[in-house]
N, CA, C and O atoms as a Maestro MAE file, in Angstrom:
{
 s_m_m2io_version
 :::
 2.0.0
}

f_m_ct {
 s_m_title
 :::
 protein
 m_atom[324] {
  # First column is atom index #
  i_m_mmod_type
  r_m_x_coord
  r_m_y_coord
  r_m_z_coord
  i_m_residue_number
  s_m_chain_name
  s_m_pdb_residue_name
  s_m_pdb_atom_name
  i_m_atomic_number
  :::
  1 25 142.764 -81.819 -38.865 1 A "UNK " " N  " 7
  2 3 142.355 -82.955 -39.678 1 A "UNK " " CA " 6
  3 2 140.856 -83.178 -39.457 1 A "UNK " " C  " 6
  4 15 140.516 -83.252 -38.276 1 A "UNK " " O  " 8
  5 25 139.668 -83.329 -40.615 2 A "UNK " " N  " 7
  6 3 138.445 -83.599 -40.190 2 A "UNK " " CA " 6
  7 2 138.268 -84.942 -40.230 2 A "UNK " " C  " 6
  8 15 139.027 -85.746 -40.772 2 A "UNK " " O  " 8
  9 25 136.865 -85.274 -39.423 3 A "UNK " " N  " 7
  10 3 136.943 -86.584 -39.004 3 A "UNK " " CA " 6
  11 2 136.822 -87.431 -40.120 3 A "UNK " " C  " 6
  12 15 137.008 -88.638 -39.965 3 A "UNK " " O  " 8
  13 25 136.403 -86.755 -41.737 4 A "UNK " " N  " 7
  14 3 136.751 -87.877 -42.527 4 A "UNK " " CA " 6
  15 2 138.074 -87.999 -42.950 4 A "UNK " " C  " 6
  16 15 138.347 -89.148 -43.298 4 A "UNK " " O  " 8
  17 25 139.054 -87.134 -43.040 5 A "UNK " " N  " 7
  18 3 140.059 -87.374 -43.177 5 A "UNK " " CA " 6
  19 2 140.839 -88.406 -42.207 5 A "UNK " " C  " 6
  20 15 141.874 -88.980 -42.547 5 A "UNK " " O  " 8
  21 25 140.269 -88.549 -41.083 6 A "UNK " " N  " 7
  22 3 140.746 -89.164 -39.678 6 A "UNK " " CA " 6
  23 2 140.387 -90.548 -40.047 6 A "UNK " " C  " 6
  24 15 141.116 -91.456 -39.647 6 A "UNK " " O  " 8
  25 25 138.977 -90.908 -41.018 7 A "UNK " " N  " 7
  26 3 138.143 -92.259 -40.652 7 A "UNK " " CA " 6
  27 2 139.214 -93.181 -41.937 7 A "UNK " " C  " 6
  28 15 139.765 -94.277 -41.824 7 A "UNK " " O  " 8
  29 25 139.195 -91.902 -43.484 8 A "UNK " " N  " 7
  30 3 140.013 -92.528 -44.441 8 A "UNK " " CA " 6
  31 2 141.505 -92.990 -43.906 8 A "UNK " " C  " 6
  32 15 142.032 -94.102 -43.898 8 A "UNK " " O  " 8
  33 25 141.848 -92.054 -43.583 9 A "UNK " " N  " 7
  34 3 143.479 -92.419 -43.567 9 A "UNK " " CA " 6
  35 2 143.709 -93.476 -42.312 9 A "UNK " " C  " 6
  36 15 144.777 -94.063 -42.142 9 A "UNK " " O  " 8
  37 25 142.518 -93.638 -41.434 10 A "UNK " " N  " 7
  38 3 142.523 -95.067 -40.528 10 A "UNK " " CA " 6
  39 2 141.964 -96.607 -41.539 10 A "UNK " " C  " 6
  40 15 142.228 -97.808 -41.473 10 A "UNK " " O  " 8
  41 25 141.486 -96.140 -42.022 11 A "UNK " " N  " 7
  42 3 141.521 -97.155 -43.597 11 A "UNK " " CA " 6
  43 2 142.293 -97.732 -44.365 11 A "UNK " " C  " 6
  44 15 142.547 -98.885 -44.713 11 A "UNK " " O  " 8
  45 25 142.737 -96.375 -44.639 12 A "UNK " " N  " 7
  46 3 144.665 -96.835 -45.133 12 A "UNK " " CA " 6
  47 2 145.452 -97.724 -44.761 12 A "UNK " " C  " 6
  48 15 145.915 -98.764 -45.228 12 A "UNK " " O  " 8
  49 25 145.577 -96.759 -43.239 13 A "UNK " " N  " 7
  50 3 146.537 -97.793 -42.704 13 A "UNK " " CA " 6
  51 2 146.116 -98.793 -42.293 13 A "UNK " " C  " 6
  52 15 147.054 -99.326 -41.699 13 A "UNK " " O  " 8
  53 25 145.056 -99.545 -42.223 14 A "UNK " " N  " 7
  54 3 144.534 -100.999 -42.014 14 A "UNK " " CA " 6
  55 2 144.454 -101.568 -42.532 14 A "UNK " " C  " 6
  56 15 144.301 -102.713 -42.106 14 A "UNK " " O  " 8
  57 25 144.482 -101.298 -44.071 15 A "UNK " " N  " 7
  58 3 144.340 -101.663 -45.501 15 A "UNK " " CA " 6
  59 2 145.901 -101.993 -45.372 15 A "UNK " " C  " 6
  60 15 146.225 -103.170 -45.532 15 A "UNK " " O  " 8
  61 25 146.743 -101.189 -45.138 16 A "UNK " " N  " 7
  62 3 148.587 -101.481 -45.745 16 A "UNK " " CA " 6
  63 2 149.046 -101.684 -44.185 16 A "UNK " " C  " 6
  64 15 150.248 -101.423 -44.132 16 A "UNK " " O  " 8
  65 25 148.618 -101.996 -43.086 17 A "UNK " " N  " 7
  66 3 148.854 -102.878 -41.686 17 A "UNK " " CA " 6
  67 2 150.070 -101.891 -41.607 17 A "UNK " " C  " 6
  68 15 151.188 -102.405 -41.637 17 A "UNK " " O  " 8
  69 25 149.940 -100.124 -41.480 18 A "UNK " " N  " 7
  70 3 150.835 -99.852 -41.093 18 A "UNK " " CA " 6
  71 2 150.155 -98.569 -39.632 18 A "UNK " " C  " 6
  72 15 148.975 -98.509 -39.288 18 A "UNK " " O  " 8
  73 25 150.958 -97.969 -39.217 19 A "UNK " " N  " 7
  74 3 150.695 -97.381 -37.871 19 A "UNK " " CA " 6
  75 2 149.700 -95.741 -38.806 19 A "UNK " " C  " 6
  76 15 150.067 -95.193 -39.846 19 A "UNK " " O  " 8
  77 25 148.739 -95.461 -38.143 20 A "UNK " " N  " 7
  78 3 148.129 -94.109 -38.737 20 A "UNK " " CA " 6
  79 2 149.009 -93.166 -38.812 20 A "UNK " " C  " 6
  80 15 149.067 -92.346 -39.728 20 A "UNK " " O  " 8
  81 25 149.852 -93.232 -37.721 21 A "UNK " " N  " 7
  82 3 150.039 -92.019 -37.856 21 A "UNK " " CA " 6
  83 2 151.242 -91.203 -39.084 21 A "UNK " " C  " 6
  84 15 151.599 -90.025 -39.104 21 A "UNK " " O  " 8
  85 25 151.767 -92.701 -40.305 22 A "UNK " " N  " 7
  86 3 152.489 -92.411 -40.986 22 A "UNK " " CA " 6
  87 2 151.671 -91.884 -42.117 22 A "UNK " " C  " 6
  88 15 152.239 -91.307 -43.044 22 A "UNK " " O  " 8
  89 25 150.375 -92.042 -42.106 23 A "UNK " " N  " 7
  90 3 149.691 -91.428 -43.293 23 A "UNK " " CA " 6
  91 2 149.441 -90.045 -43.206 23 A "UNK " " C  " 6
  92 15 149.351 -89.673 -42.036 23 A "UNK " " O  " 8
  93 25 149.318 -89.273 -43.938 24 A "UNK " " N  " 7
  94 3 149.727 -88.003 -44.262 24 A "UNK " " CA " 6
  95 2 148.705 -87.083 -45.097 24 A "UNK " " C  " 6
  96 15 148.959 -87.133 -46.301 24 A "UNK " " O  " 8
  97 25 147.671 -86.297 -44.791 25 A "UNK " " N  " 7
  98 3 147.008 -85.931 -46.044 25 A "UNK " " CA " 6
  99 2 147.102 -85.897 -47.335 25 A "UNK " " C  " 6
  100 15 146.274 -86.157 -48.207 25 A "UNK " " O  " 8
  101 25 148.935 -85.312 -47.418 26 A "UNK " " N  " 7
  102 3 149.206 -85.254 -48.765 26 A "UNK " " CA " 6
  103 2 150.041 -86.642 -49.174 26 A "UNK " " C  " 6
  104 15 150.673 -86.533 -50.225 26 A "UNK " " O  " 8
  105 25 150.132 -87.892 -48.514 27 A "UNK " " N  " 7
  106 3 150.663 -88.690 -49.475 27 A "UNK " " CA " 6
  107 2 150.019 -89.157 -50.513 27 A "UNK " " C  " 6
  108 15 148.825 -88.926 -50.705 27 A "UNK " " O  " 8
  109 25 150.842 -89.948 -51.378 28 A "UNK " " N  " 7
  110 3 150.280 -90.048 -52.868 28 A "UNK " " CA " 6
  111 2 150.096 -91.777 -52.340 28 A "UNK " " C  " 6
  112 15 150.851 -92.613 -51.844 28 A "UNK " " O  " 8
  113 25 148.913 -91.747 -52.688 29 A "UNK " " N  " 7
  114 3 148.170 -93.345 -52.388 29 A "UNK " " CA " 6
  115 2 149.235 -94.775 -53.040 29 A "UNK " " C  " 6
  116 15 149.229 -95.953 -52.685 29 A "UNK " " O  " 8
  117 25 149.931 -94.197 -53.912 30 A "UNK " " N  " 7
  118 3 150.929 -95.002 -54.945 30 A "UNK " " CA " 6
  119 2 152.305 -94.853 -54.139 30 A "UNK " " C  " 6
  120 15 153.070 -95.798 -54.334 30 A "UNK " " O  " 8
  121 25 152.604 -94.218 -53.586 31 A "UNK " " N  " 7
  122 3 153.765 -93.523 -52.678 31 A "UNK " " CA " 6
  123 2 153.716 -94.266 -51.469 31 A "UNK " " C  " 6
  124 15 154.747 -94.647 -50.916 31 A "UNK " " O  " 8
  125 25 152.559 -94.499 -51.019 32 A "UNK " " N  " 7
  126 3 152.484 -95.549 -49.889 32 A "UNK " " CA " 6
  127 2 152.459 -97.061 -50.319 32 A "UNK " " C  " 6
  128 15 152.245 -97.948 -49.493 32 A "UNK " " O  " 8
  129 25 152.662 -97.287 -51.509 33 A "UNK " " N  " 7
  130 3 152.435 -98.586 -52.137 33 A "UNK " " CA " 6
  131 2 151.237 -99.445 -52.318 33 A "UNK " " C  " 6
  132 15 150.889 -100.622 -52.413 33 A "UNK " " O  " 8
  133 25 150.733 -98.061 -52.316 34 A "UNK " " N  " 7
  134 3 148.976 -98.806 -52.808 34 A "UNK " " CA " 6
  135 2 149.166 -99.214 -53.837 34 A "UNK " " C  " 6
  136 15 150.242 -98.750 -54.214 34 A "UNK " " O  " 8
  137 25 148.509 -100.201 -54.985 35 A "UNK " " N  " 7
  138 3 148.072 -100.556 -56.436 35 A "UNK " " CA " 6
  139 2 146.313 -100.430 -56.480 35 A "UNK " " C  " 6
  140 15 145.559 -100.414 -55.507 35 A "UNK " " O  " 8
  141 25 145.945 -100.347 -57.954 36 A "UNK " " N  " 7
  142 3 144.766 -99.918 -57.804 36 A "UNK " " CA " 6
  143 2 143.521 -100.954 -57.685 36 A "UNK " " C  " 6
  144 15 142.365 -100.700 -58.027 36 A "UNK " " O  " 8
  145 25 143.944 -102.046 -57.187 37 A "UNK " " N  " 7
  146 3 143.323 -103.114 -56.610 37 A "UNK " " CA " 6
  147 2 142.663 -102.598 -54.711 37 A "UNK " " C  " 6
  148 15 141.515 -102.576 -54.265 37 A "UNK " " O  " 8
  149 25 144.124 -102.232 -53.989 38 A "UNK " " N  " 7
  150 3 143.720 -101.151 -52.885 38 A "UNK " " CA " 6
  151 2 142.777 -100.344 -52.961 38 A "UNK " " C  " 6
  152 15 141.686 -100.346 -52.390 38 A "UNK " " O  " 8
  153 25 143.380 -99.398 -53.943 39 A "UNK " " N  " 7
  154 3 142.653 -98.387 -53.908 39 A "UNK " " CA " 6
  155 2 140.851 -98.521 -54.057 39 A "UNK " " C  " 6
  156 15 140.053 -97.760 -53.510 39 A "UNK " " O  " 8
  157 25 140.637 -99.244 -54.602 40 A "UNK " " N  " 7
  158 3 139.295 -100.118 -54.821 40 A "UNK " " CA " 6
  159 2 138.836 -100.377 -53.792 40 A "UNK " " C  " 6
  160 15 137.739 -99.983 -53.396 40 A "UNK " " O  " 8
  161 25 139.455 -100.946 -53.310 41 A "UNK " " N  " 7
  162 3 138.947 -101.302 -51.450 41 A "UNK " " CA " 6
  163 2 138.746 -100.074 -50.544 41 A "UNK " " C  " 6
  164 15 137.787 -99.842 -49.808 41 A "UNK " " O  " 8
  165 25 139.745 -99.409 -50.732 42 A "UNK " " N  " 7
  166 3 139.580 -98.133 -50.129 42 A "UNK " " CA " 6
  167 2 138.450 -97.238 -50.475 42 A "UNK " " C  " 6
  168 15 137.829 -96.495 -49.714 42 A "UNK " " O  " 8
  169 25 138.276 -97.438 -51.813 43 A "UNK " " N  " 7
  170 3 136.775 -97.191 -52.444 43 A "UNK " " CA " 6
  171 2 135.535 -97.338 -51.513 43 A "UNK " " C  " 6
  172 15 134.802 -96.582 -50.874 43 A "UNK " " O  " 8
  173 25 135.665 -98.811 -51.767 44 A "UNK " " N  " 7
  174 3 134.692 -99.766 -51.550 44 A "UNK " " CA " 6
  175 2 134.661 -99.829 -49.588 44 A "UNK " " C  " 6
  176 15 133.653 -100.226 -49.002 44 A "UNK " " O  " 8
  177 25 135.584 -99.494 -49.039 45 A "UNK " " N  " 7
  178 3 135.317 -99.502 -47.514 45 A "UNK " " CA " 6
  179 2 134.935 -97.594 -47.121 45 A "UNK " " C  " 6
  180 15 134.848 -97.231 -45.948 45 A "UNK " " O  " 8
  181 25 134.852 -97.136 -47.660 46 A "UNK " " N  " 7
  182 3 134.357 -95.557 -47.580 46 A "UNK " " CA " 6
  183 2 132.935 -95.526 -48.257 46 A "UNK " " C  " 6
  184 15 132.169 -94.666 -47.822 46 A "UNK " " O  " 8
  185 25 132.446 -96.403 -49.333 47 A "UNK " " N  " 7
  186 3 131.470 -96.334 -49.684 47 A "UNK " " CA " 6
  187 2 130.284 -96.909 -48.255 47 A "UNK " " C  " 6
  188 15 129.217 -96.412 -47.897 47 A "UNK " " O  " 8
  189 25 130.927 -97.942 -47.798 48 A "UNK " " N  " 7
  190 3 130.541 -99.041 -46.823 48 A "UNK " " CA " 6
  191 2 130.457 -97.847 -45.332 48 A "UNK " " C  " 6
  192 15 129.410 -97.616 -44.728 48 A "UNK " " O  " 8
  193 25 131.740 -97.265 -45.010 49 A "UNK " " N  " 7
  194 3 131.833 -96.718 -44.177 49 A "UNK " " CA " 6
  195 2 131.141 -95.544 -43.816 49 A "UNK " " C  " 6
  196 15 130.678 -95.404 -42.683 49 A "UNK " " O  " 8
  197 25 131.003 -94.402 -44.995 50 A "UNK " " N  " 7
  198 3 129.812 -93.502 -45.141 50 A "UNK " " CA " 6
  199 2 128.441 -93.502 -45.897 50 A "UNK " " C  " 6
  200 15 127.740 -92.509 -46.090 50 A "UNK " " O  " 8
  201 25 128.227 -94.556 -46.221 51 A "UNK " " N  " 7
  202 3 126.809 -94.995 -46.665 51 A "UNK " " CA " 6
  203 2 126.465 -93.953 -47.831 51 A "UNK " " C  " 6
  204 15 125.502 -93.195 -47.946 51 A "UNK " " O  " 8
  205 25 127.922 -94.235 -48.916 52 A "UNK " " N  " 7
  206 3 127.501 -93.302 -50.318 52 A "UNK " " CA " 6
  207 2 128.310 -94.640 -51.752 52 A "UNK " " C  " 6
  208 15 128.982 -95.667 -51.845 52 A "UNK " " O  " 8
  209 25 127.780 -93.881 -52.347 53 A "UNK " " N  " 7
  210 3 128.322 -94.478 -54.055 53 A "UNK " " CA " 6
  211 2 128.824 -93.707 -54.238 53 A "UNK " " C  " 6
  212 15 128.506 -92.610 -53.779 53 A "UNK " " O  " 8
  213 25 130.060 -93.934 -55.150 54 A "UNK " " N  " 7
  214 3 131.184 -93.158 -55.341 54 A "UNK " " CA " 6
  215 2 131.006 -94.163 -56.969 54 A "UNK " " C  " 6
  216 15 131.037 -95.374 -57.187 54 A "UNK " " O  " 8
  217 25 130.787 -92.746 -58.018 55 A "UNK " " N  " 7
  218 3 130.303 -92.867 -59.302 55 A "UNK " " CA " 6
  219 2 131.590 -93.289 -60.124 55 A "UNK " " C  " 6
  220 15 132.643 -92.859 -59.655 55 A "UNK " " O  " 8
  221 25 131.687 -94.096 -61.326 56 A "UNK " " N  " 7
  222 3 132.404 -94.976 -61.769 56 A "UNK " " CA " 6
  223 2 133.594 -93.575 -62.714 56 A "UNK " " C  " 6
  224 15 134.752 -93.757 -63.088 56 A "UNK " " O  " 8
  225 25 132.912 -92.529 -62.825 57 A "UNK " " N  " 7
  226 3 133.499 -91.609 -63.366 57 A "UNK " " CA " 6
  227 2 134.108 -90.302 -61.863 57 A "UNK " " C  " 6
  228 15 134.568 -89.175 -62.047 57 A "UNK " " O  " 8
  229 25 134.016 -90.580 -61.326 58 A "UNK " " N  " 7
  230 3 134.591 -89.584 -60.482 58 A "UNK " " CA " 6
  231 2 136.064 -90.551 -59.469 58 A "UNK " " C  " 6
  232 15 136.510 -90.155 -58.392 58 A "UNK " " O  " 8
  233 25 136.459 -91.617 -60.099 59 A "UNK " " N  " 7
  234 3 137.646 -92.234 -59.307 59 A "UNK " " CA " 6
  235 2 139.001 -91.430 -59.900 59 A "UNK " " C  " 6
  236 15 139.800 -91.829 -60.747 59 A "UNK " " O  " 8
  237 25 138.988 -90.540 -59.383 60 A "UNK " " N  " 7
  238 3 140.450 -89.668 -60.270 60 A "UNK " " CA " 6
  239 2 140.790 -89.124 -58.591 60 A "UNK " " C  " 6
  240 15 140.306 -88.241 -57.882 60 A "UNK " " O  " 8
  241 25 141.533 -89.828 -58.461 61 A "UNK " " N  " 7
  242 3 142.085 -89.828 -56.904 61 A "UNK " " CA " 6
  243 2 143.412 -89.966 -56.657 61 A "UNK " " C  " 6
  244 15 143.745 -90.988 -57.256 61 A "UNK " " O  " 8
  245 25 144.582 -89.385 -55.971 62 A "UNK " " N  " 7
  246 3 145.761 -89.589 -55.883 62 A "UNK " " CA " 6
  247 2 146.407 -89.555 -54.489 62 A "UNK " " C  " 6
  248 15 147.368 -90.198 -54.067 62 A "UNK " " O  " 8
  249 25 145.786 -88.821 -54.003 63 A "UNK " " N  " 7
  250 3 146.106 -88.651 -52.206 63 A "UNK " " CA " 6
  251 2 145.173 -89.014 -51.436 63 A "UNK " " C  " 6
  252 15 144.027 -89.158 -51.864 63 A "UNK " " O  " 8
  253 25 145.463 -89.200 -50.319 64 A "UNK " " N  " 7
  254 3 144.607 -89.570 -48.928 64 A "UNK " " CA " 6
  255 2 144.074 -87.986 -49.005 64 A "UNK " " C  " 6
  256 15 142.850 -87.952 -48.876 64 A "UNK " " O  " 8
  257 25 144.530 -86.986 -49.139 65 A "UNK " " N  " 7
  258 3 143.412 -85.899 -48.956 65 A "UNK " " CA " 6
  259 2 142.333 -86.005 -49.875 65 A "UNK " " C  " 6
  260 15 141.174 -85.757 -49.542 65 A "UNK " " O  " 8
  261 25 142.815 -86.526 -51.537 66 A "UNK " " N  " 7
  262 3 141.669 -87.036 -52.272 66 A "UNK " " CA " 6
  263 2 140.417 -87.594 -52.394 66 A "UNK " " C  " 6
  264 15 139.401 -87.389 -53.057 66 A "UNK " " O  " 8
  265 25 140.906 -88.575 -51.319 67 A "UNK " " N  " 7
  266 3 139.805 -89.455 -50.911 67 A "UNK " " CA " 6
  267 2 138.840 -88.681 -49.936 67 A "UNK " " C  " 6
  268 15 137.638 -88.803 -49.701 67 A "UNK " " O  " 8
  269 25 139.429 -88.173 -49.649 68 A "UNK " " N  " 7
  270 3 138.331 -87.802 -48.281 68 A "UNK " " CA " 6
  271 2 137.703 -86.410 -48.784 68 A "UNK " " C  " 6
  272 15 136.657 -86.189 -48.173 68 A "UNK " " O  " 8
  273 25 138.013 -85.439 -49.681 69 A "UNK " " N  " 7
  274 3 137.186 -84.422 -50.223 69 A "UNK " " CA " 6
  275 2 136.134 -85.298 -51.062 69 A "UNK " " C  " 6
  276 15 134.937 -85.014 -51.075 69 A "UNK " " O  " 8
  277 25 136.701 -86.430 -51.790 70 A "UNK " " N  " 7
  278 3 135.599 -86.844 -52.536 70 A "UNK " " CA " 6
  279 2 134.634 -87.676 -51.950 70 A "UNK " " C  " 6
  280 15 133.611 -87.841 -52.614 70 A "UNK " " O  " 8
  281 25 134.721 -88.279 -50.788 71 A "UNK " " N  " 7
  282 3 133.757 -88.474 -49.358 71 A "UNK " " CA " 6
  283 2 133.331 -87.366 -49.302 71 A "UNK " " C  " 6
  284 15 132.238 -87.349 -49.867 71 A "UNK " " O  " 8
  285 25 133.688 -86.091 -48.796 72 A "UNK " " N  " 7
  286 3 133.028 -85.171 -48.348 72 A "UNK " " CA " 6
  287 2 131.858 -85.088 -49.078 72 A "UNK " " C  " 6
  288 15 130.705 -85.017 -48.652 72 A "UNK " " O  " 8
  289 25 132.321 -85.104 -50.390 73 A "UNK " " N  " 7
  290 3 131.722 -83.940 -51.857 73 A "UNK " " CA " 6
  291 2 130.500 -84.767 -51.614 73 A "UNK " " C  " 6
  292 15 129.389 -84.236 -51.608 73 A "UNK " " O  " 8
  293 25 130.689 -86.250 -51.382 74 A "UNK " " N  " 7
  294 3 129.611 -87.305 -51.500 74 A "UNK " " CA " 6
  295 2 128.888 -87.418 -50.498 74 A "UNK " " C  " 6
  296 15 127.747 -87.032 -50.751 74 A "UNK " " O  " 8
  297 25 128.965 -87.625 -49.894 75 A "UNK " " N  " 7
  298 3 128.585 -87.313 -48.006 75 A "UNK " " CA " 6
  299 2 127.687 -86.107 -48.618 75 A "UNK " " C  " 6
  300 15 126.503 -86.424 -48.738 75 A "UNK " " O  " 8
  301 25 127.952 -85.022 -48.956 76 A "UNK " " N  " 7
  302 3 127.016 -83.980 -48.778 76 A "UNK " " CA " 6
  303 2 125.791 -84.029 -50.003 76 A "UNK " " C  " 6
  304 15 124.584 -83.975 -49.767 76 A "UNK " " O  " 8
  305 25 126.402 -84.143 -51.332 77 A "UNK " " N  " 7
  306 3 125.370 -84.678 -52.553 77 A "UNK " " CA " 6
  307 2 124.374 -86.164 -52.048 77 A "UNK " " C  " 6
  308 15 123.205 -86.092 -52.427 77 A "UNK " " O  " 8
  309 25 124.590 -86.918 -51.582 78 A "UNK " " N  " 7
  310 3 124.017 -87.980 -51.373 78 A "UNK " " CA " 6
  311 2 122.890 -87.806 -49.948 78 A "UNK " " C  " 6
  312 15 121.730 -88.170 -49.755 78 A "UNK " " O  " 8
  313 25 124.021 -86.980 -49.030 79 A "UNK " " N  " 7
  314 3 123.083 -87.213 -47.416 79 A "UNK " " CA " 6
  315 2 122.974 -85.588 -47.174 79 A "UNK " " C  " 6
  316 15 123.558 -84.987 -46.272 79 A "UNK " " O  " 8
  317 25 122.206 -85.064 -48.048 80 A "UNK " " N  " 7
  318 3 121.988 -83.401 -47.277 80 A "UNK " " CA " 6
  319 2 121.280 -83.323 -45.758 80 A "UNK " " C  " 6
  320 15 120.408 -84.090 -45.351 80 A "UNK " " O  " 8
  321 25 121.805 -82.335 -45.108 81 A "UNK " " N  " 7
  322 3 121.233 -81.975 -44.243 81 A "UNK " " CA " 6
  323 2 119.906 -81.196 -44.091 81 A "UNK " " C  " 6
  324 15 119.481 -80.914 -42.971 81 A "UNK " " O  " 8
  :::
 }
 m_bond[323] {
  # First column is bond index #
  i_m_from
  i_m_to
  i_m_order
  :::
  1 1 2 1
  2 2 3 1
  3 3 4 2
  4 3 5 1
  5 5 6 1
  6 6 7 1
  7 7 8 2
  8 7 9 1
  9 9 10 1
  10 10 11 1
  11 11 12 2
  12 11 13 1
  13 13 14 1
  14 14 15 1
  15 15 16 2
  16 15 17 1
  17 17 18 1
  18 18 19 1
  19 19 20 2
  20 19 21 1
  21 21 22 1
  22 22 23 1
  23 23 24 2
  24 23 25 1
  25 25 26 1
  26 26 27 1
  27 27 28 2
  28 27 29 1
  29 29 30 1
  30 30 31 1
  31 31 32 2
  32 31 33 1
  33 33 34 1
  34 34 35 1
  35 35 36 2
  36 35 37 1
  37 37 38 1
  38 38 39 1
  39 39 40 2
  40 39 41 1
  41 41 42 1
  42 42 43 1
  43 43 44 2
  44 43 45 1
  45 45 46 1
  46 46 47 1
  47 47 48 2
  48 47 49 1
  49 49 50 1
  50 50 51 1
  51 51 52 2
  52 51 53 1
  53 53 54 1
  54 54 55 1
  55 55 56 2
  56 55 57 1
  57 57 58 1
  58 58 59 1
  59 59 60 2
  60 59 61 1
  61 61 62 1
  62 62 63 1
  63 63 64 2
  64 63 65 1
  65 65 66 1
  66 66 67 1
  67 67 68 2
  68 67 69 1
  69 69 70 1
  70 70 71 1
  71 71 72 2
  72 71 73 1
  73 73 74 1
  74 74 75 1
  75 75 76 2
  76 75 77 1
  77 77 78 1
  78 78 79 1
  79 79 80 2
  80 79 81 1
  81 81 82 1
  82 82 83 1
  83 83 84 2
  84 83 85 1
  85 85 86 1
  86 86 87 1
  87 87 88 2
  88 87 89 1
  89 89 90 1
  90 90 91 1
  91 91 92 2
  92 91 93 1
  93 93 94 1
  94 94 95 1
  95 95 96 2
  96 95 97 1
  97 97 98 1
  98 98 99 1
  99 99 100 2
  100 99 101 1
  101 101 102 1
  102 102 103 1
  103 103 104 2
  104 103 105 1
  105 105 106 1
  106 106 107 1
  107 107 108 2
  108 107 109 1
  109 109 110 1
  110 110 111 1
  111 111 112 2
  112 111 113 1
  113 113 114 1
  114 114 115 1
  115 115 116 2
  116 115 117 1
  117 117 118 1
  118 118 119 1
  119 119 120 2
  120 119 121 1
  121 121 122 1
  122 122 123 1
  123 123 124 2
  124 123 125 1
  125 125 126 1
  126 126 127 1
  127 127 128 2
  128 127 129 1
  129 129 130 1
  130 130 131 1
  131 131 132 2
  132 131 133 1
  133 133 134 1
  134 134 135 1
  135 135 136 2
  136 135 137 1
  137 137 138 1
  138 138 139 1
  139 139 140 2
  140 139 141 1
  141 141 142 1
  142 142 143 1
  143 143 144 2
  144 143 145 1
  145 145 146 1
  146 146 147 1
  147 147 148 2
  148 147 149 1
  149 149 150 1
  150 150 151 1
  151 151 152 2
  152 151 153 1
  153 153 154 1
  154 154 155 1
  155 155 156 2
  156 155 157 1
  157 157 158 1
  158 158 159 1
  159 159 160 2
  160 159 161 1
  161 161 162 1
  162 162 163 1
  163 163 164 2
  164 163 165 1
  165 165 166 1
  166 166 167 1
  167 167 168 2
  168 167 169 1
  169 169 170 1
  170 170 171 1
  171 171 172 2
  172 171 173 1
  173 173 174 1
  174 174 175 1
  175 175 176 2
  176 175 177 1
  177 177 178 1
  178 178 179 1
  179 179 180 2
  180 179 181 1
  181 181 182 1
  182 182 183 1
  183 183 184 2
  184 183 185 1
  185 185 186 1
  186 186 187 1
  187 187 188 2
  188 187 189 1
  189 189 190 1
  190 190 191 1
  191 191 192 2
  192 191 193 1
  193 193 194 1
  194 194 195 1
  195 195 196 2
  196 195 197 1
  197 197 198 1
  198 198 199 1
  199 199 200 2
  200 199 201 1
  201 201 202 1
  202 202 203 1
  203 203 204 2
  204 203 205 1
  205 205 206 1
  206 206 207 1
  207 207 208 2
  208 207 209 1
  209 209 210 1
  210 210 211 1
  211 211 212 2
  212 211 213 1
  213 213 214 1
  214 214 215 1
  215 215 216 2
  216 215 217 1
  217 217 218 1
  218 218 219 1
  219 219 220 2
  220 219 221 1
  221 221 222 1
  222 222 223 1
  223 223 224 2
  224 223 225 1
  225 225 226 1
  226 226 227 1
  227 227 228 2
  228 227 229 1
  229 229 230 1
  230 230 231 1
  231 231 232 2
  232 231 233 1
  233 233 234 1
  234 234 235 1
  235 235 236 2
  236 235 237 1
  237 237 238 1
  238 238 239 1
  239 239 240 2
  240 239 241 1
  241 241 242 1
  242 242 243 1
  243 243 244 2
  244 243 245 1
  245 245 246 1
  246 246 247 1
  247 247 248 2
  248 247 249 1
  249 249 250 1
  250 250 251 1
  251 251 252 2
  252 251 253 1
  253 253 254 1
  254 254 255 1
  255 255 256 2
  256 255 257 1
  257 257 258 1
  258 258 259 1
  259 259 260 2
  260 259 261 1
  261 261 262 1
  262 262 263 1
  263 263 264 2
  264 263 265 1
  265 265 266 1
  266 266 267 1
  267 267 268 2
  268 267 269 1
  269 269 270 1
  270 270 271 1
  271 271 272 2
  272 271 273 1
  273 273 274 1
  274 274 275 1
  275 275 276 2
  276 275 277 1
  277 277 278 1
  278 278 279 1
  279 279 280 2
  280 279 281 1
  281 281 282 1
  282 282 283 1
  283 283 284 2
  284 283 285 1
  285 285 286 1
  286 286 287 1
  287 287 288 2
  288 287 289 1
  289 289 290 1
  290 290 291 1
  291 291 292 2
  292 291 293 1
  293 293 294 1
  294 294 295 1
  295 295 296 2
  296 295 297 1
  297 297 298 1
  298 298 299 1
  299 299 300 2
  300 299 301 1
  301 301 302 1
  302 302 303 1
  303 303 304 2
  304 303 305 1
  305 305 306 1
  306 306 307 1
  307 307 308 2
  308 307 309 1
  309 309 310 1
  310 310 311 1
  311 311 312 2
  312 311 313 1
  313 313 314 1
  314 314 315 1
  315 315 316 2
  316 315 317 1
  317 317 318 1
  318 318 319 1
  319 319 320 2
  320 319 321 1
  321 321 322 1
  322 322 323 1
  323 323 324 2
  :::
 }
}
């Protein structure tokens, strides 16, 4: 698991007050009983958390692995090394 996958899915579960370790790369964000009010937050605390914008056209997201490639993708377009 990379550490953004580690930082999102500790998001998750703080967001839905449940234990990390039930989140899953591949669950479906809706499957855990997110609505897309969450998911927004989850947005919005990864934007906060890795110091990126996450563009109004790239929210096509369905899994916790989702989230965190599209951190990655952003993380790297936004903060090159």
């Amino acid at each position: 698991m990379t550490d953004t996958l580690k930082i999102i899915s500790q998001l998750i579960a703080d967001k839905l007050e449940v234990d990390v370790e039930t989140i899953k790369p591949e669950s479906n964000l809706t499957e855990l009983g997110m609505d897309s009010l969450d998911t927004f937050d989850i947005i919005f605390s990864a934007e906060d958390t890795f110091n990126i914008k996450v563009p109004n056209d790239k929210v096509d997201i369905a899994t916790v692995q989702d989230v965190a490639n599209l951190a990655d993708a952003l993380i790297s377009e936004q903060h090159p090394k």
